[in-house]
Residue, then its C-alpha position, 0 to 999 in steps of 0.5 A: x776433232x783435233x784442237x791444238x793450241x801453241x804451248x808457248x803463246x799464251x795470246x795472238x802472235x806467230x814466229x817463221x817455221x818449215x813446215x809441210x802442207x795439205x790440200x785436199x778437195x772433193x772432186x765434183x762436190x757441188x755435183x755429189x750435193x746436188x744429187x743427195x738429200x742434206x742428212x745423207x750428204x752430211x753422213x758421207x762428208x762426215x765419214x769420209x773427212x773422219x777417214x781422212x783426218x785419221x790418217x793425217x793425224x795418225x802421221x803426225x800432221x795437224x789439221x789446221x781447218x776444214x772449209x766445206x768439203x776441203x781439208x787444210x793441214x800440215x806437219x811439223x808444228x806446234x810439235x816438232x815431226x821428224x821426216x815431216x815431208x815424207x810422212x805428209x806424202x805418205x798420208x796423202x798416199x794413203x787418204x787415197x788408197x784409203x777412198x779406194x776401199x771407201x768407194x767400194x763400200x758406198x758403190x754398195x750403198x748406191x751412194x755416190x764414190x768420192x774422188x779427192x784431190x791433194x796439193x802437197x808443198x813444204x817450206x817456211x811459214x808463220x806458224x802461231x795464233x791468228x785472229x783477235x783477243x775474243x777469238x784465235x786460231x792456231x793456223x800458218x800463214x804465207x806464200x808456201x801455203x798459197x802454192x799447196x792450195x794452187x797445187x790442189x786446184x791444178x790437179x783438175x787440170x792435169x787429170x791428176x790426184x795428187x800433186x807435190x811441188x819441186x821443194x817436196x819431191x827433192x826431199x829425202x827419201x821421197x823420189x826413192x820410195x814413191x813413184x812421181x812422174x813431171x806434170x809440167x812447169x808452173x810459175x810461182x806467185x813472187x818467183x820468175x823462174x818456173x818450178x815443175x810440179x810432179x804426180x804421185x802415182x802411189x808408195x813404190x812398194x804398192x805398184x806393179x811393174x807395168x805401172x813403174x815402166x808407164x811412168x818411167x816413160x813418160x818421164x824420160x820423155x818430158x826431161x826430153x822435153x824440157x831439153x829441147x830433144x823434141x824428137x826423141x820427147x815425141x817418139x817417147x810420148x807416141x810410145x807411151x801413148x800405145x801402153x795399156x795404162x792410161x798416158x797421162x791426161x797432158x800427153x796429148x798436148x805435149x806431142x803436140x807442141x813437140x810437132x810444132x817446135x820441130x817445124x818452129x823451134x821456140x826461142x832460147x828464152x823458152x821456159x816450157x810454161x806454155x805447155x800450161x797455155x796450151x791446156x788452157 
């Protein structure tokens, strides 16, 4: 187990840093629980949040917590970690790459083969000891870390695996090395205008070129899109649609709203969040 405590507070207080979060959830928990007797369930909890806390750590992330299944963490704090932002993609990426091989290994088993799912957000928070004199936590705090924890919960609803904000993708070195296609437009506790969330699809370095050219597609469709180009968006999604890969999971509802707005085109006030509504 990791345990850090802050070097220069000696007692509760917190102070603002940037930092990278993590966000991570078994998919389909209950369900696995349910089917598995306690000691063979705490047996694969375990390996697998050992596996993935390895690889967390080995980047140079903490781990804040772990609430059941779910694991917290994030970069940058109580030690300084350079290109934090990357190196918390890059974990997540390999958490995932890492639970392919696992689920090879428990098929063998007949045990059940986890899936998680990952929200990745970076920005500022209050980093330092959280709780009462008796006991304490070194934990952060704030708005960024909601948002990483909504990105998490979104996943379910995009068909997705990971899922980064805007902040996170505009960092350095990110859109270069890992292959992130456009999910759709949020909108932000505390914020009135929408953000765009992105899926990593993988490290570039691990993907094959069919795979690249899908998500390409897809994503000169959605910029279509959200341009107001929606008969060129709808002709990119039909096309991205016939491709062997499996479009992803909101194409469907984005053709849809592309034939609707030729016929009824939405106001200049439109701000693309219905495609939320629309897979609501």
């Amino acid at each position: 187990y990791q345990r850090r405590v802050h070097g220069s507070l000696t007692g509760l207080g917190m102070s603002p840093k940037d930092v990278a979060i993590h966000f991570s959830d078994i998919e389909s928990f209950t369900t696995i629980s349910e089917g598995l007797e306690p000691s063979v369930l705490v047996d694969i909890i375990g390996q697998y949040l050992q596996e993935m806390s390895t690889i967390i750590i080995t980047s140079g992330g903490t781990i804040d917590k772990y609430i059941g299944d779910a694991i917290m963490a994030f970069w940058n704090a109580p030690d300084e970690v350079s290109n934090y932002c990357y190196k918390a993609v890059d974990a997540s990426v390999l958490c995932q790459r890492r639970l392919e091989v696992l689920r090879e290994e428990w098929g063998q088993k007949k045990l059940p083969k986890i899936k998680c799912r990952i929200g990745l957000h970076c920005g500022r928070v209050l980093v330092g000891n959280y709780g009462c004199d008796s006991r304490m936590d070194f934990t952060i705090l704030g708005d960024a870390v909601n948002l990483a924890s909504r990105l998490e919960g979104l996943n379910k609803r995009f068909g997705t695996y990971i899922l980064i904000s805007s902040e996170l993708y505009n960092d350095n070195g990110i859109k270069s090395d890992f292959l992130c296609q456009p999910m759709g437009r949020v909108v932000v506790k505390g914020k009135s205008q929408p953000t765009m969330v992105y899926e990593v699809v993988g490290s570039m370095s691990n993907l094959n070129n069919e795979t690249i050219e899908a998500a390409k597609l897809y994503t000169k469709a959605s910029e279509n899109f959200y341009s107001r180009l929606f008969q060129q968006s709808l002709l990119d999604f039909q096309e991205r649609e016939k491709l062997k890969i499996k479009p992803p999971k909101n194409t469907q509802d984005y053709i849809h709203l592309c034939k609707a707005y030729l016929v009824n085109p939405p106001p200049l006030s439109w701000n693309g969040v219905d495609l939320m509504n629309e897979m609501s």
